[in-house]
Every structure is written in C-alpha cells, then in structure tokens.
N, C-alpha and C positions, 0 to 999 in steps of 0.2 A: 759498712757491716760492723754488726756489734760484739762485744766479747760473750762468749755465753759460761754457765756454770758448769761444773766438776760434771754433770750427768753424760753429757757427750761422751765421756771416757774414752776410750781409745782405738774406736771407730772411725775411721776416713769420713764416714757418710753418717751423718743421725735425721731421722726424721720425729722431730716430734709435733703426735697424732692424738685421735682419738676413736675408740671404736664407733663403729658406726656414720661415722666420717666420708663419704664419697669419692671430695676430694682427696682425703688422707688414700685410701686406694687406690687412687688412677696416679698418685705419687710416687705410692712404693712400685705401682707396677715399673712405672720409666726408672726408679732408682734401682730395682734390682736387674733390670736390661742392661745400664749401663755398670754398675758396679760389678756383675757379673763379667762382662764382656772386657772389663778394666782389672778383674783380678781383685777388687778395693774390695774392702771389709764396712761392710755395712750394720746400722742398730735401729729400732723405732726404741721412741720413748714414748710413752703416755704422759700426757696432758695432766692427769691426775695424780699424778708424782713424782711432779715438780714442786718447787717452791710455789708460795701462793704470787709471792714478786713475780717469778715467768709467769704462772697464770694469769696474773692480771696484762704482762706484757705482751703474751704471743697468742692468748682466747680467741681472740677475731682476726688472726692471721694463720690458723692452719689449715694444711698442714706448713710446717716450718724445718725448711731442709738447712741442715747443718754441714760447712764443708772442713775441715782440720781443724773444730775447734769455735769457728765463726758462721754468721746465718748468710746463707748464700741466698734462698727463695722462699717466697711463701705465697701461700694459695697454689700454684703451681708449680711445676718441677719442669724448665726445659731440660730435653734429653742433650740438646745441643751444648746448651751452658753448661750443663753437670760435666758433661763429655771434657768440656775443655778447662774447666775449674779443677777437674782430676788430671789432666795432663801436664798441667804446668809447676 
C-alpha cells in the first residue's frame, strides 16, 4: 500500500470519488455501515481536487478507500476487510 497526500487529513476512512460515480456510491454506502458501526470518523475527497499526480495515479481506480493515511481498496470496498483494517 502506498503513502498518500496531506488531503486524507485526519479521517480514519477517506474515499476518494467522483460524482456520478456508481461505484464511488455503493462504496460509501459499505463505508458508512462499517464506520458507523466502528464509531470511525469518516471523509470523501473528490477526484477533482486533488493534485493532477493523484489524478493521473488513482483516475481509473476509483473509487479509492483510504485507511490511516494509506490506500487500502479500490474499485471496491469489502465490508469485511474495512471491518478488520479498523480493528487492528
């Protein structure tokens, strides 16, 4: 997993998305189940306000779930894995 930029801020969970995105919504739906259920503090970033470096790095991989800082999933969000990448 890779290091990511300052935008993550200090969010347990960041998903960055973009409107109208399908996948980016059946994302946040599983990350707001589990971060809610976990108490974790969660952020969406847009796609479009990023660096244009992320953009050109994570364009054709979202949505792109972020867990303390580093990329945990993209295209999908298991409930399962978020589950236990917040517990440990």
């Amino acid at each position: 997993m890779t290091e990511t930029q300052q935008w993550t801020g200090k969010a347990r969970v960041v998903m960055l998305g973009r409107a109208g995105c399908h996948l980016c919504e059946d994302a946040w739906s599983v990350i707001e189940r589990v971060t809610d259920g976990l108490g974790v503090n969660r952020a969406e970033q847009d796609l479009a306000e990023v660096s244009e470096a992320d953009r050109e790095e994570y364009w054709d991989k979202i949505p792109v779930t972020f867990v303390d800082g580093r990329r945990h999933d993209f295209w999908r969000v298991s409930e399962e894995r978020l589950r236990s990448a917040l517990s440990s």
